[in-house]
ZATORLUM-227743 format. One line per 10 residues: number of its first residue (from 0); their letters; for each residue y, x, z of N, C-alpha, C, O. Coordinates in steps of 0.2 Angstrom, whole numbers. Layout:
<recs>
NUM	A	Y/X/Z/Y/X/Z/Y/X/Z/Y/X/Z  ... $
</recs>
This chain:
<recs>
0	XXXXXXXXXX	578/395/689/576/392/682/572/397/679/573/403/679  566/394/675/562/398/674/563/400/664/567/396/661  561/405/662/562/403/653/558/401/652/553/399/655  561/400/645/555/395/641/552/399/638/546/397/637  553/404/637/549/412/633/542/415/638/543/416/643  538/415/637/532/418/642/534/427/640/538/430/636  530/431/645/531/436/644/527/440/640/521/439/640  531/445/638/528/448/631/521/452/633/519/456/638  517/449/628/511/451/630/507/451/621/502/447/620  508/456/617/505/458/609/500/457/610/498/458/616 $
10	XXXXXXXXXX	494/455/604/488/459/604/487/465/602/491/468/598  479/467/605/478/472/604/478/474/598/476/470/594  481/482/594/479/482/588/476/487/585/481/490/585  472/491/581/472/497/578/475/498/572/473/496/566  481/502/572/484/503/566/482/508/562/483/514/564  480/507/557/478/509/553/479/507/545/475/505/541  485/508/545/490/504/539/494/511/537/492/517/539  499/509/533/504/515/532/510/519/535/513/523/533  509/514/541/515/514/546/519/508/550/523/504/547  517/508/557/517/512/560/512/514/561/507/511/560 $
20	XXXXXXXXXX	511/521/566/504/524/569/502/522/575/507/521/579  497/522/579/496/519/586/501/527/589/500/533/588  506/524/594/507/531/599/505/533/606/505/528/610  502/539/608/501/542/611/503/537/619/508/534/619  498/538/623/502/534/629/507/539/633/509/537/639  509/547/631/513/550/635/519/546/632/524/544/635  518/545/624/524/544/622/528/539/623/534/540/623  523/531/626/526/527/630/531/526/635/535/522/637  526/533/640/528/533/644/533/537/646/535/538/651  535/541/641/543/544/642/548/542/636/552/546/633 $
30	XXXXXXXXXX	547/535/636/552/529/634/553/525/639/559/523/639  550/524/645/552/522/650/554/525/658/554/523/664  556/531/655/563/535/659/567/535/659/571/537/655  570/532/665/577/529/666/583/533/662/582/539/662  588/531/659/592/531/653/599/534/656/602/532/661  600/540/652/606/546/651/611/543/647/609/541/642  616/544/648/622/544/644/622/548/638/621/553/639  625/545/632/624/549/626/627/555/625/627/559/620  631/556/633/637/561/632/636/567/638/640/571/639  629/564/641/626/568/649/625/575/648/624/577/643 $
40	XXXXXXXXXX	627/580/653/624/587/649/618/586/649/615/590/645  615/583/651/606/583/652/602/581/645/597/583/642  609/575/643/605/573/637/607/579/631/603/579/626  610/582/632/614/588/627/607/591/627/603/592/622  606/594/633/600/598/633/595/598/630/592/602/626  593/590/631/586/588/629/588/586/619/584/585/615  595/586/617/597/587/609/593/593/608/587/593/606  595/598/610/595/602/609/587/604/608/585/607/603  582/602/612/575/603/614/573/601/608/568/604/605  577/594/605/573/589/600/575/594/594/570/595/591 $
50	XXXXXXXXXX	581/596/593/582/601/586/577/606/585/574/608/580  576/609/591/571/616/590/564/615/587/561/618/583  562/607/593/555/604/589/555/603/583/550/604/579  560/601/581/562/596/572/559/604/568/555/605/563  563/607/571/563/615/565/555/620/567/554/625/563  552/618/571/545/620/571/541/616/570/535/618/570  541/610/569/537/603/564/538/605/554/534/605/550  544/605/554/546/604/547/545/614/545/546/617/539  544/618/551/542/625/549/547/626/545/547/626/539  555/628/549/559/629/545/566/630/552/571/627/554 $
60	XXXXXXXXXX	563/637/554/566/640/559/576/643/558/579/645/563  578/641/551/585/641/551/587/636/546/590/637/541  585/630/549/587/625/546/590/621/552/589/623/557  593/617/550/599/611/556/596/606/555/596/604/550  592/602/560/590/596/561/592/591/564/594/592/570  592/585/561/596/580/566/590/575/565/586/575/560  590/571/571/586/563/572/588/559/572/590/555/576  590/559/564/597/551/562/592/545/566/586/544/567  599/540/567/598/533/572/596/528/567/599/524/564  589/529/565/588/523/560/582/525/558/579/529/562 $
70	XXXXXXXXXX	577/521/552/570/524/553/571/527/547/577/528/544  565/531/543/564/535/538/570/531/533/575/534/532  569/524/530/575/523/526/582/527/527/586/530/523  583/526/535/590/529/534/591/537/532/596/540/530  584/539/535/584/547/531/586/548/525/591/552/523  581/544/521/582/544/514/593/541/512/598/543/509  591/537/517/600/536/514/605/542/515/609/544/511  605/545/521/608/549/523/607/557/520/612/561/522  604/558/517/600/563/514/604/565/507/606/570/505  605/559/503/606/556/496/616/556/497/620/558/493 $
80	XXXXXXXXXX	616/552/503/624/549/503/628/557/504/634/558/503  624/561/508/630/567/512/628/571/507/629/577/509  625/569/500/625/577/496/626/575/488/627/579/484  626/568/488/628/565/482/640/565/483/643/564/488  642/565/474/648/565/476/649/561/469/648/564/465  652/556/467/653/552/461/653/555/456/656/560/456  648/553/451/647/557/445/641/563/443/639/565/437  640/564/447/634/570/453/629/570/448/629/564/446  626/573/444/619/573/440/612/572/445/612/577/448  610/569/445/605/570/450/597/567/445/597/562/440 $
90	XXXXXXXXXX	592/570/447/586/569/445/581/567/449/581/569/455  577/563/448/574/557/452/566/558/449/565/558/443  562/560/454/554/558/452/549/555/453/546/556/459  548/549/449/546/543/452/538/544/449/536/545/443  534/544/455/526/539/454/525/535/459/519/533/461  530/533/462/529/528/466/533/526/469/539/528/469  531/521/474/537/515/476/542/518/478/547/516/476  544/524/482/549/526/485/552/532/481/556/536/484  551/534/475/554/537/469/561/532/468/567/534/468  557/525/465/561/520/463/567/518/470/572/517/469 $
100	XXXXXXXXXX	565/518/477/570/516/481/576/521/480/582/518/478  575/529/480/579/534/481/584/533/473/590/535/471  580/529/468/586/528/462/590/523/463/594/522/458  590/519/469/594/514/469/597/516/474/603/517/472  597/517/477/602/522/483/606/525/480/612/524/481  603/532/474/608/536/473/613/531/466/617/534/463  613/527/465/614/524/458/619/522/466/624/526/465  620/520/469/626/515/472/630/520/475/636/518/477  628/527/476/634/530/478/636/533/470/641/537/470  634/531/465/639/531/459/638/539/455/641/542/451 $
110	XXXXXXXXXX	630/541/458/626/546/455/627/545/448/628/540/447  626/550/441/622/550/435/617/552/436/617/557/438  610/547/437/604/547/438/601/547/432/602/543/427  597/553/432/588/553/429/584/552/430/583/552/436  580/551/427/571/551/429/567/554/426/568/555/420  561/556/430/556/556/423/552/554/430/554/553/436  545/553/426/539/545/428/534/549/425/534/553/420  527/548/431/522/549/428/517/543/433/518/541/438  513/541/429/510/535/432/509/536/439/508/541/442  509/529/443/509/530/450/501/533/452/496/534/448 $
120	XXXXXXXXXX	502/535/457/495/539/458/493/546/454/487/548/454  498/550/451/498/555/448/505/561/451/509/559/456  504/566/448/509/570/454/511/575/446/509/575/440  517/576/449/522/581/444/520/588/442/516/591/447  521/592/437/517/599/435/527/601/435/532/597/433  526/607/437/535/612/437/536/612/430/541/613/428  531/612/425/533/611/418/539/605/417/545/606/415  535/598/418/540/594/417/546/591/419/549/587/417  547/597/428/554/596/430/558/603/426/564/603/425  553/607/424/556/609/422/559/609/413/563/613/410 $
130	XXXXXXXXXX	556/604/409/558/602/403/564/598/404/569/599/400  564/593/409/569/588/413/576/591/413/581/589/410  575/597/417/582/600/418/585/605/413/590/608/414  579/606/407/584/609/403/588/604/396/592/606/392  583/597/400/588/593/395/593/590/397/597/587/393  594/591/404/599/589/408/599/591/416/594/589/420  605/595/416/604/598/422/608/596/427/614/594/426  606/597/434/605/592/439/609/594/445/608/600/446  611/591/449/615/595/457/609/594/462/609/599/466  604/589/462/600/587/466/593/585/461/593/581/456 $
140	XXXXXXXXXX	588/590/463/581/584/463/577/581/469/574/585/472  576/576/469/573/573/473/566/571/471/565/568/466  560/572/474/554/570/475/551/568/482/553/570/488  544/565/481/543/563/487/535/569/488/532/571/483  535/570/492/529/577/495/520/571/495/515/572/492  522/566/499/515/560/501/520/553/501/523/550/505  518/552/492/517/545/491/515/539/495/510/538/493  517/535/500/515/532/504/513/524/500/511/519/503  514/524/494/512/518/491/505/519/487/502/514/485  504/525/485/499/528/481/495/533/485/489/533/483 $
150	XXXXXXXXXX	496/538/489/494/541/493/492/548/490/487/550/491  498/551/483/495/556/482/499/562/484/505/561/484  498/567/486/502/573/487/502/578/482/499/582/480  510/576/482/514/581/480/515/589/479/518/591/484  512/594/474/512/601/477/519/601/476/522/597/473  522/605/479/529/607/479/531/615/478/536/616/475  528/620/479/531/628/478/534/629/473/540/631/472  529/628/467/531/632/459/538/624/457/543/626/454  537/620/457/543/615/457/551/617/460/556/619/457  549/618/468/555/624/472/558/626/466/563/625/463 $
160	XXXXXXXXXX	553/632/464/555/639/459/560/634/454/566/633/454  557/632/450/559/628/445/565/627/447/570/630/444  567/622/453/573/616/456/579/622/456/585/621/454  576/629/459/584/635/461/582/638/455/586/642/454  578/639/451/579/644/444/585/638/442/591/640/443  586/632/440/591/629/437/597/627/440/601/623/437  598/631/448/604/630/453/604/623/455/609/620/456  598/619/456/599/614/460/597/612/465/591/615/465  598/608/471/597/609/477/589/604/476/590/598/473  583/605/480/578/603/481/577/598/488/574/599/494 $
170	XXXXXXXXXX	580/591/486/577/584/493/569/581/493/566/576/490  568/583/495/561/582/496/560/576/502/565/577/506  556/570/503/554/563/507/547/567/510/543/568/505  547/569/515/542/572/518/539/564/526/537/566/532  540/557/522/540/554/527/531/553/528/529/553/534  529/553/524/521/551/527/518/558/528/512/559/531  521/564/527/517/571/526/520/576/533/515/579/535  526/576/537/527/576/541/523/577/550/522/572/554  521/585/551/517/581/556/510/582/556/506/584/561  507/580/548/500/579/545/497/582/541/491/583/542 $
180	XXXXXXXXXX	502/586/536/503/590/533/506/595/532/511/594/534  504/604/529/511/606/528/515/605/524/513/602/519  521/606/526/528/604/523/531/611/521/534/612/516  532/617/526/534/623/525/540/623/521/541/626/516  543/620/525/550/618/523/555/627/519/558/627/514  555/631/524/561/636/522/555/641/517/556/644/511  548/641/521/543/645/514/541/644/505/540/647/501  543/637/507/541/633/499/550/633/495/550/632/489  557/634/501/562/632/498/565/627/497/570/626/493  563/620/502/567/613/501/572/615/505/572/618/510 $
190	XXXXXXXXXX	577/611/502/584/611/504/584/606/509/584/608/515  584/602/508/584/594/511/578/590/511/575/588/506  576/590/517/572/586/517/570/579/525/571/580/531  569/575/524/570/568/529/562/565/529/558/565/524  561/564/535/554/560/536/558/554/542/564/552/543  551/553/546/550/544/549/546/547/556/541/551/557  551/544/560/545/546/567/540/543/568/537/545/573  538/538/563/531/532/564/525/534/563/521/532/566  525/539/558/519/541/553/514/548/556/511/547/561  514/550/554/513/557/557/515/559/563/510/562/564 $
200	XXXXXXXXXX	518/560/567/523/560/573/520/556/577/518/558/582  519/549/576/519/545/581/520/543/586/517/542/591  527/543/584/532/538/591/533/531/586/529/531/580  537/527/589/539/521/586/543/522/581/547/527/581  543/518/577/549/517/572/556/517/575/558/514/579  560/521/572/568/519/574/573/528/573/580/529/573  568/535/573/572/538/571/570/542/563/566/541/559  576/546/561/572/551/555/574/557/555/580/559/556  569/559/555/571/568/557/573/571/550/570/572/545  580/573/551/580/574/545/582/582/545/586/583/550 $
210	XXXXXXXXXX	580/588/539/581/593/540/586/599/533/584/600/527  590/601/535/594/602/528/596/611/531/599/612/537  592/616/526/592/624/525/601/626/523/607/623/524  600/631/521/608/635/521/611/631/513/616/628/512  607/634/509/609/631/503/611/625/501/615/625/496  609/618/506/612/614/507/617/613/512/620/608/512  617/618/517/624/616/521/630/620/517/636/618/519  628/624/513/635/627/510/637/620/505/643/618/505  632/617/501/637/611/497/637/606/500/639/601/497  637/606/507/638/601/511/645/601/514/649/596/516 $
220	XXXXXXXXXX	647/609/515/652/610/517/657/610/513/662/610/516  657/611/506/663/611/501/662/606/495/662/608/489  659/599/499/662/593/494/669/592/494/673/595/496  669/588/491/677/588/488/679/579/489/684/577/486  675/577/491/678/570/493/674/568/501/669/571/503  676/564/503/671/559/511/666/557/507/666/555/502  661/559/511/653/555/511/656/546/511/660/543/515  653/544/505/654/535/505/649/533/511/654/532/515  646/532/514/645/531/520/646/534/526/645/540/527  648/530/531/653/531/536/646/536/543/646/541/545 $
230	XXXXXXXXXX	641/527/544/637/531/549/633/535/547/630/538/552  629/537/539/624/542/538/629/547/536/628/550/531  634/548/538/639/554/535/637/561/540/639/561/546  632/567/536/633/571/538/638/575/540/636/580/544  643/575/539/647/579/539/651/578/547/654/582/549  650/572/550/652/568/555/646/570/560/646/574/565  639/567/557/634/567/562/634/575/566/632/576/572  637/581/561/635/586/560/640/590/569/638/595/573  645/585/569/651/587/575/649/584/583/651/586/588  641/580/580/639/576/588/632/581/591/631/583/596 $
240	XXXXXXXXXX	629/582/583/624/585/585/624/591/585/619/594/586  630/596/584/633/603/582/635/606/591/635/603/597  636/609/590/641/613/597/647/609/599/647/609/605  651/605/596/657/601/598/655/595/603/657/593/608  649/592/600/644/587/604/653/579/602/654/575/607  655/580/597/661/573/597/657/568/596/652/567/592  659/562/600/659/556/600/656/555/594/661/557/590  650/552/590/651/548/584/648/540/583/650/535/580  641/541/587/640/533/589/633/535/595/631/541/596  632/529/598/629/528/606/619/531/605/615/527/606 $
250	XXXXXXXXXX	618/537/604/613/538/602/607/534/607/606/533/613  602/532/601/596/531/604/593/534/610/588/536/608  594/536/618/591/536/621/585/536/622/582/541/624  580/530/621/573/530/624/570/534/619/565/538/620  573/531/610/571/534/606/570/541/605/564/543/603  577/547/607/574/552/607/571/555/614/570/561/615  569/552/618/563/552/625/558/554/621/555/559/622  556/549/616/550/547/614/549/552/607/544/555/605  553/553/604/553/559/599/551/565/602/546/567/600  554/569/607/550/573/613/547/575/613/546/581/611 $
260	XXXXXXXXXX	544/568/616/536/568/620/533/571/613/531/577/612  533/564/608/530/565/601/528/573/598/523/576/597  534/575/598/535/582/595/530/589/602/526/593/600  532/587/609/528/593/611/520/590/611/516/595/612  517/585/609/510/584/608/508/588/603/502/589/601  514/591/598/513/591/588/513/599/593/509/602/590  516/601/597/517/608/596/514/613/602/515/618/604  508/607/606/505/610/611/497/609/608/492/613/609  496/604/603/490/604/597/491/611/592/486/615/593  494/612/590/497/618/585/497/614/579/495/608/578 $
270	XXXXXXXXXX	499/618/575/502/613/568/494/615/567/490/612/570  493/619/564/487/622/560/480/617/562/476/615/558  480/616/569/473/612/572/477/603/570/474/598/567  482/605/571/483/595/568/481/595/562/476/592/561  483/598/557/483/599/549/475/598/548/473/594/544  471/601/552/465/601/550/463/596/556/457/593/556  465/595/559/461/585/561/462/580/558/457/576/558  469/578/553/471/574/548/466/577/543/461/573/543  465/583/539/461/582/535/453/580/535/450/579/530  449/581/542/444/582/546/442/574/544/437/573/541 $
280	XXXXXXXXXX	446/570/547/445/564/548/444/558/541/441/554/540  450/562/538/450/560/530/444/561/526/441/557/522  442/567/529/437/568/522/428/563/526/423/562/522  429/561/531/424/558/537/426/548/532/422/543/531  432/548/531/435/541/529/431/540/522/428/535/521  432/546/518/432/545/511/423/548/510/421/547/505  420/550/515/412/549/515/411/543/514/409/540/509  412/540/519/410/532/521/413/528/518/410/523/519  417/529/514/421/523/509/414/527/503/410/524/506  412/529/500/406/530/497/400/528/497/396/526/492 $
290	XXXXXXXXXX	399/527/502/393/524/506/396/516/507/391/513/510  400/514/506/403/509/505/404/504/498/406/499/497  402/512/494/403/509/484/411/508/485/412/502/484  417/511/488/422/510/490/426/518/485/425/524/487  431/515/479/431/522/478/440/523/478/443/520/474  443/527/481/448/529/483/451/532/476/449/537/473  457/529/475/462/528/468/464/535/466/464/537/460  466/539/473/469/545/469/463/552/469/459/553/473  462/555/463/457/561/463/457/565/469/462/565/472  453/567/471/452/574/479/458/578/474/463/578/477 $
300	XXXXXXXXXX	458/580/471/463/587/469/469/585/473/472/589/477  471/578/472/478/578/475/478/572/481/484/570/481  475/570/485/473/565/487/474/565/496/471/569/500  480/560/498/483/563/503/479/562/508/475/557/506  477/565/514/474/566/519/477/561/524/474/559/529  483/560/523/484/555/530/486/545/528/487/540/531  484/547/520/485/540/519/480/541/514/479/546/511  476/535/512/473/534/507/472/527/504/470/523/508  473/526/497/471/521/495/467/520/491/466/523/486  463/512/493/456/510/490/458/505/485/462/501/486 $
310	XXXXXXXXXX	455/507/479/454/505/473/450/497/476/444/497/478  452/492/475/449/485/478/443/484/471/443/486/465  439/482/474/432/479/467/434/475/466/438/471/470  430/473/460/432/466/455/427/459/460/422/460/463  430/455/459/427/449/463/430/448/471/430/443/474  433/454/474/434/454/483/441/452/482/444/454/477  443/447/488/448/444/490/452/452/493/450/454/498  455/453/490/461/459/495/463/456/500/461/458/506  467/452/500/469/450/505/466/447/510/469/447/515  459/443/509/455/439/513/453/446/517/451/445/523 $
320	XXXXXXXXXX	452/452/514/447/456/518/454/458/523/453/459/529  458/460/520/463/462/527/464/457/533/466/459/539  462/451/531/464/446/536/459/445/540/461/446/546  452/445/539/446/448/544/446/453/548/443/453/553  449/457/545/448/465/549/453/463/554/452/465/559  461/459/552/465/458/559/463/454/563/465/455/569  459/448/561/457/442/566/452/445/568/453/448/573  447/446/566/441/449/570/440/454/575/438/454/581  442/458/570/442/465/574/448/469/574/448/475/574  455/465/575/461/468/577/465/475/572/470/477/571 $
330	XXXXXXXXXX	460/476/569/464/482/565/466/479/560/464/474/557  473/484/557/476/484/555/477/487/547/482/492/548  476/487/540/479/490/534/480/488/532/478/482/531  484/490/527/490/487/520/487/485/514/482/488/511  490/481/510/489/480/504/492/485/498/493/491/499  494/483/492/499/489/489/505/487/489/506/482/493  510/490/485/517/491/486/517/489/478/512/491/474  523/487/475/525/484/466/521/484/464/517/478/464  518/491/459/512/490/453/506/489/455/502/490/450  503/489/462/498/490/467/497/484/469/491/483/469 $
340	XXXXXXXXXX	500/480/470/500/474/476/494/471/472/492/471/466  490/468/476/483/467/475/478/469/471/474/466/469  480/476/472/474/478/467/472/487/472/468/491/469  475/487/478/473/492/482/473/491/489/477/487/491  468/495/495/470/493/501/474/502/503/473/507/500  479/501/509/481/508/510/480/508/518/482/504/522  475/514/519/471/516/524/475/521/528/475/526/525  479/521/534/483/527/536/477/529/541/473/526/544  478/538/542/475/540/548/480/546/548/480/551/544  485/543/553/492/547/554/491/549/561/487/546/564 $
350	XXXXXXXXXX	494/553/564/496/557/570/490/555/576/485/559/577  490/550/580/486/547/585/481/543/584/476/543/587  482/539/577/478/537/575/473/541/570/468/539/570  474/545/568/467/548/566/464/552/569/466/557/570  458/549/572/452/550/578/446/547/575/445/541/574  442/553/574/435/550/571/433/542/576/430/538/572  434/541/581/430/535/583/434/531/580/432/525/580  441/532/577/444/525/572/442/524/567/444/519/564  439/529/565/435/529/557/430/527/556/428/526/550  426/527/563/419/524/563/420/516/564/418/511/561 $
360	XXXXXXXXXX	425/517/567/427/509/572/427/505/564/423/501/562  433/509/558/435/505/554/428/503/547/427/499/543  426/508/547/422/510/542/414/504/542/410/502/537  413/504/552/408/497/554/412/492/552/409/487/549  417/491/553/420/481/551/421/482/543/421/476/541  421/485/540/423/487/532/416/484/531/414/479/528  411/487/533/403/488/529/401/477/533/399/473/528  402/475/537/400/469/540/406/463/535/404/458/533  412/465/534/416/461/530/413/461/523/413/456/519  412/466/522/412/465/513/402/467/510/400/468/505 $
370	X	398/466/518/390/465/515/388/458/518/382/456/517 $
</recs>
């Protein structure tokens, strides 16, 4: 009996959206190595391999890294749930879409949540976390490093100072920056911090590396009630991924194959030479969006190198031009996210995909589509 299904066979695509990113063909191809038990000593080893990689990506050589089983959201959850405790002050900085996610997260583990807001596409001065927490002082602040809705980057150092001058612990979303960018996690001082295997890295979607310093494992260690969730509960994860190696659920196999591969590409390139391919490439994109009368939303002063977003002109179809560059010529980019939705495109050049000849590639169907 034959199916009714034909066999999987995608079109070709050039992603060049906000994720995911095209991956690497090693990376494919060590997703399809035959599959270890989550309890193998082999697969232990190779935990082990991915922890070391995690803490030399994230530049934060005494920090605990785990590859929670889910994508960057559940980073973000797990991040928020194992350090939030009811009642919790927590401070929330929102210029964009995933500011606003992390307030809804912490609101449902029963956080007293703050905010302060500065328009999307704009980034925080330490002055105003710093006015923020002396009007109300906080267990947790949270920010995002690389806006993936607005594509601005976040400086973080003098904010750090700021976060432990007022005793609060620093969670920083390093999902779009991850990889692309530095993050210099134990040098700048984030406590906690969580990304996306998609973006920067460039494996598939499905893990989040998430990374938490000393100062966060001591408040980790002496909450005073259970993590309200069950499967992002660090405190649980921490017994599988720890020295005990206990039972807690059937980990991702191919996935962490593929985080690996991912991570020794990041680390046989060098952080330093990736850092400067992502920005190489970007500033190659944002020439040519010039020469295009094409002008990119957020200022160069803060303007993220692995995402960027185009300000659409008055009169052009946004979404009609996204739909020709897919039917035509297969590539792939995003429209905006809430206060953006049709009024920007967002352009990724993340981990494999940012390669000058994808820039040329995209930059020739941009100029033919919209002359």
């Amino acid at each position: 009996m034959t199916s009714r299904f034909s066999e999987l066979n995608p079109p070709a695509r050039l992603l060049l959206g906000p994720g995911p990113s095209m991956v690497h063909p090693r990376v494919l191809r060590a997703m399809s190595t035959p599959l270890l038990g989550h309890l193998d000593p082999q697969f232990i080893v190779l935990m082990n391999e991915v922890q070391d990689l995690l803490r030399m990506v994230f530049e934060a050589p005494d920090a605990l890294t785990i590859p929670v089983s889910g994508t960057g959201s559940a980073g973000m959850e797990a991040a928020l749930c194992s350090f939030i405790e009811e009642g919790d002050p927590v401070l929330v900085c929102v210029n964009g879409y995933f500011g606003e996610r992390m307030i809804d997260m912490a609101m449902r583990y029963r956080a007293e949540v703050h905010r302060i807001d500065v328009p999307w596409g704009e980034i925080f001065t330490p002055k105003q976390i710093d006015e923020a927490l002396k009007a109300q002082p906080a267990k947790i602040v949270a920010i995002v490093q690389a806006e993936t809705s607005t594509g601005a980057l976040q400086p973080l150092a003098e904010v750090a100072e700021v976060v432990h001058r007022h005793g609060a612990l620093f969670l920083v979303d390093t999902v779009t920056s991850l990889g692309g960018i530095p993050v210099k996690m134990q040098e700048v001082g984030i406590d906690i911090s969580y990304s996306g295997t998609q973006k920067c890295l460039s494996a598939p979607p499905g893990l989040a590396p998430l990374a938490m310093g000393p100062r966060a494992m001591d408040v980790l260690k002496n909450r005073k009630s259970k993590v309200a969730n069950w499967y992002l509960d660090m405190t649980l994860l921490l017994k599988y991924w720890g020295p005990e190696r206990t039972y807690h659920h059937t980990a991702p196999i191919s996935m962490n194959y593929a985080l690996r591969e991912a991570l020794r590409l990041v680390e046989e390139e060098g952080l330093p030479a990736r850092f400067d391919r992502h920005r190489r490439n970007a500033e190659t994109l944002w020439e040519g969006l010039a020469e295009l009368d094409l002008k990119p939303l957020v200022p160069l002063s803060h303007r993220l190198p692995s995402l960027t977003t185009v300000t659409v002109p008055d009169g052009v179809d946004e979404l009609g031009v996204r739909k020709a560059l897919l039917d035509n010529y297969g590539i792939e980019i995003a429209g905006g996210l809430g206060a953006f939705k049709g009024k920007v495109w967002r352009i990724g050049l993340m981990g494999y995909s940012s390669r000058p000849e994808n820039v040329i590639t995209f930059l020739g169907a941009m100029e033919r589509i919209l002359r």
